[in-house]
Steps between C-alpha positions, in 0.01 A plus 500: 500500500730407753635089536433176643641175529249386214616834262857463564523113406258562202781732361789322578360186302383699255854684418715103574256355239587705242874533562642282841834623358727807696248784276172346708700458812587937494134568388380323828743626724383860317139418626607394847642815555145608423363290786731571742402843510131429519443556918159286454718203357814543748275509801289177366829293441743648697287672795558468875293191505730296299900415730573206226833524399427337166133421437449406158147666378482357127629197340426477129413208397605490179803741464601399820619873598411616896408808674647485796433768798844554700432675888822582676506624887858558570845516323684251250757446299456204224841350348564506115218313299368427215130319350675209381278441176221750603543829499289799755366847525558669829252768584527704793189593664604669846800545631845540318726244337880489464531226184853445406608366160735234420747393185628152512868511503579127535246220381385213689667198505424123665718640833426849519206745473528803218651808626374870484591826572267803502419668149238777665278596862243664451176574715134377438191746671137466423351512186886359310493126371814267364511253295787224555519277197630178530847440589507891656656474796408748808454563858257682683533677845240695720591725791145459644130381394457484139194351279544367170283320230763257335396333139661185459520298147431191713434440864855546600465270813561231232758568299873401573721817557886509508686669774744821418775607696644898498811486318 
């Protein structure tokens, strides 16, 4: 039975209701990867019809966490980031995915953002999901058109993030 929008937020709530903790976060990024393979669910989501950037597809109203479809035409690099107190899944749909990996070297202060330098690189292609936890800091860059689902522990267009600067 392949998945839908309906399927894929039925699981996720079902998996954060029993444990919201890091253990429920990997077991839904393990059934994204599921999804993202599924060419009925891609093209429904992520198909030719949708040029969104960042169209959010389900908002949970009770565990707050978002599936988020992510449609990218041309290249980009993103600087150094983190979910300030949310955490996100990445999974790549179409197209490949250069996501770099962070370590805070020098914490925040009141004058200066937290410094990083790069721990790993490492590239995302269809079918592979990632989990960033909170406080994981990472960038992602794309040569050319990528699709992504992205799972977010709360609508992240809310939630205060603090800037990082490469060491």
């Amino acid at each position: 039975m392949g998945y839908d929008l309906n399927r894929l937020s039925s699981e996720f709530r079902d998996i954060l209701t029993k444990d919201p903790g890091p253990s429920g976060r990997e077991q839904v990024r393990q059934v994204l990867e599921k999804a993202l393979v599924d060419d009925g669910f891609v093209d429904a989501y992520l198909g030719p019809d949708n040029k969104e950037p960042r169209k959010i597809l389900y908002e949970d109203p009770d565990l707050k966490f978002c599936i988020v479809a992510h449609v990218h035409e041309g290249a980009k690099n993103s600087k150094p980031h983190d979910h300030g107190s949310s955490w996100a899944i990445y999974g790549q749909a179409a197209g490949k995915t250069t996501m770099t990996e962070w370590k805070i070297t020098k914490p925040r202060t009141d004058d200066e953002p937290a410094a990083v330098e790069e721990e790993s690189v490492y590239e995302m292609t269809r079918g592979m999901a990632k989990l960033y936890d909170v406080g994981d800091v990472h960038s992602p860059s794309r040569s050319g058109p990528t699709r992504l689902i992205r799972i977010e522990g709360e609508n992240l267009d809310n939630v205060e993030r603090d800037p990082f600067v490469k060491a």
